[in-house]
C-alpha positions in Angstrom: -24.1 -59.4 -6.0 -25.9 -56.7 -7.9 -28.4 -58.2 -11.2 -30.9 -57.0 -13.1 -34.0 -58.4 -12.5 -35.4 -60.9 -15.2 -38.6 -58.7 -15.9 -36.3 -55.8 -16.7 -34.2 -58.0 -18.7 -37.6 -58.5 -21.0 -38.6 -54.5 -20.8 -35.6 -53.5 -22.2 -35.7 -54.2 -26.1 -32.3 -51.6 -27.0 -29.1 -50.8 -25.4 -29.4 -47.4 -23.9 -26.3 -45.8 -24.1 -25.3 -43.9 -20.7 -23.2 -41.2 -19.7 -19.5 -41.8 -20.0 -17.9 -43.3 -16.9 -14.2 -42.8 -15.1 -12.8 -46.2 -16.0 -9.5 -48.0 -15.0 -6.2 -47.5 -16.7 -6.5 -50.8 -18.2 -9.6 -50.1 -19.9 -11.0 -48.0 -22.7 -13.0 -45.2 -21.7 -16.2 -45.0 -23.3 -18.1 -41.7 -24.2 -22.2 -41.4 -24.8 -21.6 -41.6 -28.1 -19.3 -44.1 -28.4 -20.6 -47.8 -30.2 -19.0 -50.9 -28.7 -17.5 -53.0 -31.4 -17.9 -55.7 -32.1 -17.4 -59.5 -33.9 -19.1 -62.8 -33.7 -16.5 -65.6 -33.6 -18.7 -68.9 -35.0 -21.9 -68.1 -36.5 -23.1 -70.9 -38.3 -25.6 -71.4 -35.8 -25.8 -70.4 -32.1 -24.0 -67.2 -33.2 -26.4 -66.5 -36.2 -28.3 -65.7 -33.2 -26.2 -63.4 -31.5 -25.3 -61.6 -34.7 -29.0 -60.9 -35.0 -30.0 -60.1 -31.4 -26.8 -57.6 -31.9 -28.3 -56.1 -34.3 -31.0 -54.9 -32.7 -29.0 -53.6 -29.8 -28.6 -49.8 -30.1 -25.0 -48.6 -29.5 -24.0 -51.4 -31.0 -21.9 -52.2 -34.3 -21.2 -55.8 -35.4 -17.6 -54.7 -37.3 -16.3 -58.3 -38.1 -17.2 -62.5 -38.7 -15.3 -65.2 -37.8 -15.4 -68.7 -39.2 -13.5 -71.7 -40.0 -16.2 -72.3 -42.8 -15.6 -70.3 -46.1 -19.3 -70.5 -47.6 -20.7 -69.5 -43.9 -18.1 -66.7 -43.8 -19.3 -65.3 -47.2 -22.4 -65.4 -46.7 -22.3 -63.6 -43.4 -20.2 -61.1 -44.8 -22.6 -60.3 -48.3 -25.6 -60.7 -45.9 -24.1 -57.5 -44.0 -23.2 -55.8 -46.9 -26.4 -56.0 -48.5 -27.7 -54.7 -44.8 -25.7 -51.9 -45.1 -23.5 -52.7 -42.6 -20.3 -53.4 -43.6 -17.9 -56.2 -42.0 -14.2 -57.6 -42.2 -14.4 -61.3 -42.5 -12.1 -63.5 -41.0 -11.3 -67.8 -40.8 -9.0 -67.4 -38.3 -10.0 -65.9 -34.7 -5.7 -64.9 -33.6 -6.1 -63.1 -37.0 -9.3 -61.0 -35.9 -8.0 -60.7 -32.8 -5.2 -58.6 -33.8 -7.2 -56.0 -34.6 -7.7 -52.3 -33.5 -11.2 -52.1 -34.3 -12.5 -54.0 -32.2 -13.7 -53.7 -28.0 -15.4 -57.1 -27.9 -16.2 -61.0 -29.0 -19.2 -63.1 -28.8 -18.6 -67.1 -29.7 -20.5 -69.7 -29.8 -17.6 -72.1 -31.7 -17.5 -75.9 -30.7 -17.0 -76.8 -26.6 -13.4 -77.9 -27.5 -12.9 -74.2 -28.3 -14.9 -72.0 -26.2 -11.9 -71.5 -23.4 -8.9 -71.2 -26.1 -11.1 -68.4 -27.8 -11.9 -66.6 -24.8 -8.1 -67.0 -23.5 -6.6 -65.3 -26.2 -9.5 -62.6 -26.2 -8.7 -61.7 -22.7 -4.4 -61.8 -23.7 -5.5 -59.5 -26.5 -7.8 -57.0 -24.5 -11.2 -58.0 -25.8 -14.1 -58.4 -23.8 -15.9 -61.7 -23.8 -19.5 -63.8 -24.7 -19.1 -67.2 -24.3 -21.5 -69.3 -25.4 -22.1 -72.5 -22.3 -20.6 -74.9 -21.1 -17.7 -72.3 -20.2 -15.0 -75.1 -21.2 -14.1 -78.3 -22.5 -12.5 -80.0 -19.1 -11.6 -78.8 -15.7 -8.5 -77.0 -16.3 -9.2 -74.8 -18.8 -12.0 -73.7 -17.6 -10.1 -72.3 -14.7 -7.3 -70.9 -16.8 -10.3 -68.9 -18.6 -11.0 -67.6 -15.0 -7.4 -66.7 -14.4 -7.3 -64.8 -17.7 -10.2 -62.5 -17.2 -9.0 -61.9 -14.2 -5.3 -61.0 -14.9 -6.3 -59.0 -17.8 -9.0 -56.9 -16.4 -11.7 -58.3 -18.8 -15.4 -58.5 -18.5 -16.5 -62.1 -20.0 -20.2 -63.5 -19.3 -20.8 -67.1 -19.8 -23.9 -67.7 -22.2 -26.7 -69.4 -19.9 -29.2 -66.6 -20.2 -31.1 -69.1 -17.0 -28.5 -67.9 -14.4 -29.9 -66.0 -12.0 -33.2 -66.2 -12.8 -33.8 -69.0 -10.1 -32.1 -67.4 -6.9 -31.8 -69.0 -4.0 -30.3 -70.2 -1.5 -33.7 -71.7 0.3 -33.9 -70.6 4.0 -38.2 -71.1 4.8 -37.7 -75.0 4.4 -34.8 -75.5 5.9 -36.2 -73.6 9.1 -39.4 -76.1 8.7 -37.9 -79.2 7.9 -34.6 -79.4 8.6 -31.1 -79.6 6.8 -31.1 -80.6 2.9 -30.1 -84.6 2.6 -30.5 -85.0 -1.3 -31.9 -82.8 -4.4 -32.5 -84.5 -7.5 -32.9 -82.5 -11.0 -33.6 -83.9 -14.4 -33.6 -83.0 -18.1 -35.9 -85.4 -20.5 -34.4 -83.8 -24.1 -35.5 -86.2 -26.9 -32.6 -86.9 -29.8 -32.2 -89.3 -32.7 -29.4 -91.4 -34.0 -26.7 -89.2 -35.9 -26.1 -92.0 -38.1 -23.1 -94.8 -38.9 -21.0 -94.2 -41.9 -18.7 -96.7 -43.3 -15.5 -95.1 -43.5 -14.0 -91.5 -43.4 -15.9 -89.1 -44.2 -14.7 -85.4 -46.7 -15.3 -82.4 -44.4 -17.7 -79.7 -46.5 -16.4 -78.0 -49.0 -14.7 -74.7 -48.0 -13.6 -75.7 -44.4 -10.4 -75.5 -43.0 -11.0 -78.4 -40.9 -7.2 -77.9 -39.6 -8.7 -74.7 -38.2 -12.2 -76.0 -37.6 -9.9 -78.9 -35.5 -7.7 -76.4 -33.5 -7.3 -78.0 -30.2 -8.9 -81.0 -30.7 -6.9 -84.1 -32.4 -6.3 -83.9 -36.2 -8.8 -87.2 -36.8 -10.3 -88.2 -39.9 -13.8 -87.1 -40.0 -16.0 -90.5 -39.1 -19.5 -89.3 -39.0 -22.3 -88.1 -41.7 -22.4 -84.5 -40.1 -19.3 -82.5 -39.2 -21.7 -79.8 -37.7 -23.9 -80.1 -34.9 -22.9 -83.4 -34.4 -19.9 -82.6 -32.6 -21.8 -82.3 -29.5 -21.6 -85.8 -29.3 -18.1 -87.6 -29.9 -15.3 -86.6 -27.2 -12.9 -84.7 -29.1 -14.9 -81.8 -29.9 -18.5 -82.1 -27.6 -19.5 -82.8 -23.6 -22.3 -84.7 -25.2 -26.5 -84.0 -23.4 -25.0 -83.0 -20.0 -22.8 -79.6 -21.4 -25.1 -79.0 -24.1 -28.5 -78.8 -22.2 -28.1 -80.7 -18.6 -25.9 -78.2 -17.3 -29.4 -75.8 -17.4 -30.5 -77.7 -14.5 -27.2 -78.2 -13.2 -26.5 -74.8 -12.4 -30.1 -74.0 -11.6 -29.8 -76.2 -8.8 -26.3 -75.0 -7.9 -27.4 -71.6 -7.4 -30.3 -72.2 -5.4 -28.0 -74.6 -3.0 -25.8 -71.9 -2.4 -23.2 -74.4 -3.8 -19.6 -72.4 -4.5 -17.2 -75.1 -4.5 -17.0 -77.9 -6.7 -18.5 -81.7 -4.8 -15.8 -83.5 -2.9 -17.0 -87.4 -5.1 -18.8 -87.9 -8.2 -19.6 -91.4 -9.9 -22.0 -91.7 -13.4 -23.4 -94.6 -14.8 -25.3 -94.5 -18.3 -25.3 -95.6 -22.0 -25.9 -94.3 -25.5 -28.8 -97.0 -25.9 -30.3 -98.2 -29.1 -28.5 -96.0 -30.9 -26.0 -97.9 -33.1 -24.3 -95.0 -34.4 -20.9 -92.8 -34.3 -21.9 -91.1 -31.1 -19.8 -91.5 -28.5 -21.9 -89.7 -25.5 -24.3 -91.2 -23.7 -28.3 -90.9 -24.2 -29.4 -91.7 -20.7 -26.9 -90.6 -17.5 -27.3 -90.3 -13.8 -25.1 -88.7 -12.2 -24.6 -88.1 -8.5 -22.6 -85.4 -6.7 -21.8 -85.4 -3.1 -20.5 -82.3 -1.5 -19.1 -81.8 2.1 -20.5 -80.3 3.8 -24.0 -80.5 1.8 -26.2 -82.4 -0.1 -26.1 -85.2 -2.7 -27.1 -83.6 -6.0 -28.7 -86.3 -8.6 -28.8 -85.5 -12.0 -30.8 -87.8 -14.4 -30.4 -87.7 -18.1 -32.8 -89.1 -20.7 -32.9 -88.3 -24.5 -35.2 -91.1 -25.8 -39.2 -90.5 -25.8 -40.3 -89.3 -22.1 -43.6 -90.1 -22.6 -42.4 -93.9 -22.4 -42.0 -95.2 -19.0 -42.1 -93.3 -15.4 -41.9 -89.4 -15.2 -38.9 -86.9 -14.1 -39.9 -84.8 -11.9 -38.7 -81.5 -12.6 -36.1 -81.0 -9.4 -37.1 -82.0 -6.1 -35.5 -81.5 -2.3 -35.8 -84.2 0.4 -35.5 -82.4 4.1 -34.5 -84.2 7.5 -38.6 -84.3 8.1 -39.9 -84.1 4.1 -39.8 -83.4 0.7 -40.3 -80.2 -1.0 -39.9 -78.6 -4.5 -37.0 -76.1 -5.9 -39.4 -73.3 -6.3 -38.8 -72.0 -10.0 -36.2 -74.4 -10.7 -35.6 -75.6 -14.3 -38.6 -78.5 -15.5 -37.8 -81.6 -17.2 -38.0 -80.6 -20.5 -35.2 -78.1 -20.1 -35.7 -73.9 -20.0 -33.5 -72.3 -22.0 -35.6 -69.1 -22.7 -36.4 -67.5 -25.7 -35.4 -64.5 -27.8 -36.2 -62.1 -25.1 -34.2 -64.0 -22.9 -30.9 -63.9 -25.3 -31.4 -60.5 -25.6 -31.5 -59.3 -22.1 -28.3 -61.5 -20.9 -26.5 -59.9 -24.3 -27.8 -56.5 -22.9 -26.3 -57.2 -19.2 -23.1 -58.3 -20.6 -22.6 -54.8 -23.0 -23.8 -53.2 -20.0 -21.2 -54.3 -18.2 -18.3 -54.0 -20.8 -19.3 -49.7 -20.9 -19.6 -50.0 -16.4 -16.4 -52.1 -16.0 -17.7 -53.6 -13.6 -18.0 -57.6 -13.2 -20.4 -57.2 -10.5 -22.9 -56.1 -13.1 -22.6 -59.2 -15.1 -26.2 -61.2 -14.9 -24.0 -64.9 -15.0 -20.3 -64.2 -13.8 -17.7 -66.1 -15.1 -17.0 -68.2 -12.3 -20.2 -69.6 -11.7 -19.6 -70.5 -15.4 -17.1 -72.6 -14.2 -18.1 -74.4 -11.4 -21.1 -75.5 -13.5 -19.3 -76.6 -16.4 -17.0 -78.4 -14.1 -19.8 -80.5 -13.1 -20.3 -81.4 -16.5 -17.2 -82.5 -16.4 -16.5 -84.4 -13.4 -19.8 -86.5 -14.6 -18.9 -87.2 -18.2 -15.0 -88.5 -16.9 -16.4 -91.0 -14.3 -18.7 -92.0 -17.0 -15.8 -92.3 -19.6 -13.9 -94.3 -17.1 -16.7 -97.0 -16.6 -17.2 -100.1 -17.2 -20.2 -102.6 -18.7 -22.2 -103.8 -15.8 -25.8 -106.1 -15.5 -28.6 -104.0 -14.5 -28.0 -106.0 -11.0 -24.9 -104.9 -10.9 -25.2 -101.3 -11.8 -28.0 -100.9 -9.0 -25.6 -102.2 -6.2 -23.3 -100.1 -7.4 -25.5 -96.9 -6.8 -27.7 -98.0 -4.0 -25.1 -97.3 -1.3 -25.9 -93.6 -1.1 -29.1 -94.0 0.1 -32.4 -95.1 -1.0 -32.8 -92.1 -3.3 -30.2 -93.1 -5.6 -31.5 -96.7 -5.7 -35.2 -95.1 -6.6 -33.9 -92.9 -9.6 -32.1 -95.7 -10.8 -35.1 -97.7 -10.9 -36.9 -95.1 -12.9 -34.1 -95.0 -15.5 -34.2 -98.8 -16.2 -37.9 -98.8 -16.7 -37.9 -95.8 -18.6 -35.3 -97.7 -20.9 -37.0 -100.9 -20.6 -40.7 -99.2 -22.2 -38.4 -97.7 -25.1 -37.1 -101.2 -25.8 -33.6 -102.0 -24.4 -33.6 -105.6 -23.1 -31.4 -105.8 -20.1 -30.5 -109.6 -20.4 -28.8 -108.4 -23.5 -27.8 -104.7 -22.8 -25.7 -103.6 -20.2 -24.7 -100.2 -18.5 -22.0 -98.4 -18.2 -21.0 -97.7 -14.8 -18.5 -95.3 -13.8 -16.2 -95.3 -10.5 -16.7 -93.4 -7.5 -14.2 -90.5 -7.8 -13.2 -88.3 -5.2 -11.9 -84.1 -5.9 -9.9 -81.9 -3.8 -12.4 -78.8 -4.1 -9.4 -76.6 -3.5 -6.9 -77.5 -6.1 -9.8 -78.9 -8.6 -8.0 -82.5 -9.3 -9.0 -85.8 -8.4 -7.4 -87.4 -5.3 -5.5 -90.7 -5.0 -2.3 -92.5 -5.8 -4.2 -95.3 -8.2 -3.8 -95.6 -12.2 -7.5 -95.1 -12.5 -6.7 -91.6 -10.6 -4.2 -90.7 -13.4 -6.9 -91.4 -16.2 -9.1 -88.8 -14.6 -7.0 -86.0 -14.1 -5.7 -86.5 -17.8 -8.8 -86.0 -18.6 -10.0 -82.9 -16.3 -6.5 -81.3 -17.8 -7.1 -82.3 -21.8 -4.8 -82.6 -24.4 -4.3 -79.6 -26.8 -2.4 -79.6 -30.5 0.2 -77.1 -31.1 -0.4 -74.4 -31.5 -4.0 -74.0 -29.9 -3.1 -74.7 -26.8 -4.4 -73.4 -23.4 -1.6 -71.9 -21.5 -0.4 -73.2 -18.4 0.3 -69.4 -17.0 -1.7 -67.4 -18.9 
């Protein structure tokens, strides 16, 4: 697959506009001095960034904003004004997407709605940024696949990392044999969000219908609306989507690892933190694919200067151990301005070739990382609270490795303060995946649960199409 490199990802600080190119039917053909239009869909935050990294892009106009939030759409809208640059404001997304003035969208809404909004941009013949993790379960985030693909569209999932750690590894394989287990980690500290006593008003302004879309119509039952999302079910994928799936894919790519893992089981807990979180703050996660390696992915959000050290990620041979040369550290790399820029500029370079084979972080690797996300945070969701004891035995019987992270976590938790004799984990079952048809495998209740859960549950109308 053709990508730019990272270093001229940095060199490049404007979008150089190229000769026009012979384009499919399907698409619109672009001259040299045509601008690509286009809108910001969710802005408040992750796409405040975007709207100003746009800005800077040559070629480039930012036409339209969309929010669910009446103060942040206003103030978008006078801020452009006052730039001299003009732009339609919108609350609802189906409404800008109706327009004619318009070639492309960046979002970077809630999870629960980065699939539906990058569905309907496909169905209406816009071209796609999505902000990561790709999706909000399993099935949507291959629906959002199937769209780009049946409509031609060039979408590029937003983890400006991908690609910048290639792999597969070949030297140490030839010197120490086949790959038994990798283990990658993410130490990303966090506070409580808080415990309210009752229902909570939404801010002033917000359509919190709209804001809701998919998600269940609930009764807001935390201090923040914003940001905090990330961390109740409805709406978030809690530490793993927001910032584990960095090292998640980082180790993915340099595997070689195309297909989802055939088993998955978690085990964690959202630990001194008596709050309206639902997520957990400290997760391990194991993933074991046929044929290949167990991937462990270890999760910690309370102070990592407490208790033993991650380790960055780490690969034990038939014969040794060696690093993941250039693989994402433990305190997360998710790249700075230059780095937003350049994967914005890839994906507009892209949109004026037409070709997907351009695109920097393709949206099927988007996928298969988010699904990851996923297939951790349902086995979690479907545990139970075990002892310590007990949640040990129920890791240590793939392989000493396992056994050796775990003891890492509970010591780590121990230094921070959670007594055991009074605190238990939650551990999750060992789930098995048809790779092929992307659903858990088995006959069992339990079974059920989790593919309910990889499929989600939308609200009329936002709903992600079964045939899209």
């Amino acid at each position: 697959m053709k990508r730019l490199t990272r270093r001229s990802f940095l060199k490049q600080t404007a979008f150089a506009v190229g000769a026009a190119v012979t384009l499919a039917p399907h698409a619109k053909v672009l001259g040299a001095n045509d601008d690509l239009r286009l809108a910001v869909v969710g802005f408040r935050g992750q796409g405040g960034l975007h709207l100003r990294l746009l800005r800077e892009l040559a070629g480039v106009r930012v036409v339209a904003l969309c929010d669910a939030d009446r103060g942040v759409l206003e103030r978008g809208v006078a801020e452009a004004a006052r730039q001299g640059q003009p732009v339609e404001g919108y609350a609802d997304v189906r409404k800008l997407l109706e327009s004619k003035n318009l070639d492309a969208i960046t979002t970077a809404t809630p999870d629960h709605w980065h699939s539906l909004v990058t569905v309907w941009a496909c169905q209406a013949g816009k071209d796609v940024y999505v902000e990561k993790p790709l999706s909000h379960n399993i099935f949507e985030g291959r629906q959002t696949v199937a769209a780009a693909q049946k409509y031609h569209r060039i979408v590029q999932w937003g983890n400006q990392n991908h690609g910048r750690h290639t792999g597969p590894i070949h030297l140490e394989r030839e010197k120490l044999g086949q790959i038994r287990v990798v283990w990658t980690s993410l130490n990303r500290m966090r506070q409580s969000i808080g415990k309210v006593a009752g229902p909570q008003t939404p801010p002033a302004g917000l359509d919190y219908d709209l804001w809701t879309g998919p998600a269940p119509l609930l009764p807001l039952t935390r201090r923040n609306l914003h940001y905090d999302w990330h961390w109740v079910w409805p709406t978030g994928t809690g530490e793993m989507g927001n910032n584990g799936i960095y090292p998640l894919d980082a180790a993915r790519l340099q595997l070689g690892l195309n297909t989802l893992p055939r088993r998955v089981m978690s085990l964690g807990g959202r630990f001194l933190f008596d709050d309206d979180g639902e997520t957990p703050n400290t997760q391990i996660a194991l993933f074991q694919y046929e044929p290949g390696p167990l991937v462990i992915f270890e999760l910690r959000n309370l102070p990592s200067e407490k208790g033993p050290k991650t380790s960055g990620t780490k690969v034990r041979y038939e014969q040794g151990d060696a690093g993941l040369p250039g693989a994402v550290g433990t305190e997360g790399d998710r790249g700075g301005f230059s780095a937003h820029k350049g994967h914005l500029f890839n994906f507009l370079s892209a949109v004026r070739s037409r070709r997907e084979s351009d695109l920097r972080a393709p949206l099927i690797e988007g996928h298969l990382s988010s699904a990851l996300v996923h297939m951790a945070n349902i086995s979690y969701r479907l545990g139970t609270p075990c002892s310590a004891a007990a949640a040990r035995e129920a890791i240590q019987d793939r392989g000493h490795e396992a056994a050796e992270v775990f003891d890492g976590f509970r010591e780590h938790l121990a230094i921070n303060g959670v007594d055991f004799a009074k605190t238990q984990v939650i551990v999750g079952p060992w789930l098995e995946l048809d790779p092929q048809t992307e659903r858990f495998v088995g006959s069992s209740d339990l079974i059920a649960k989790a593919n309910a859960l990889a499929r989600g549950q939308y609200r009329p109308p936002f709903v992600v199409p079964e045939a899209v």
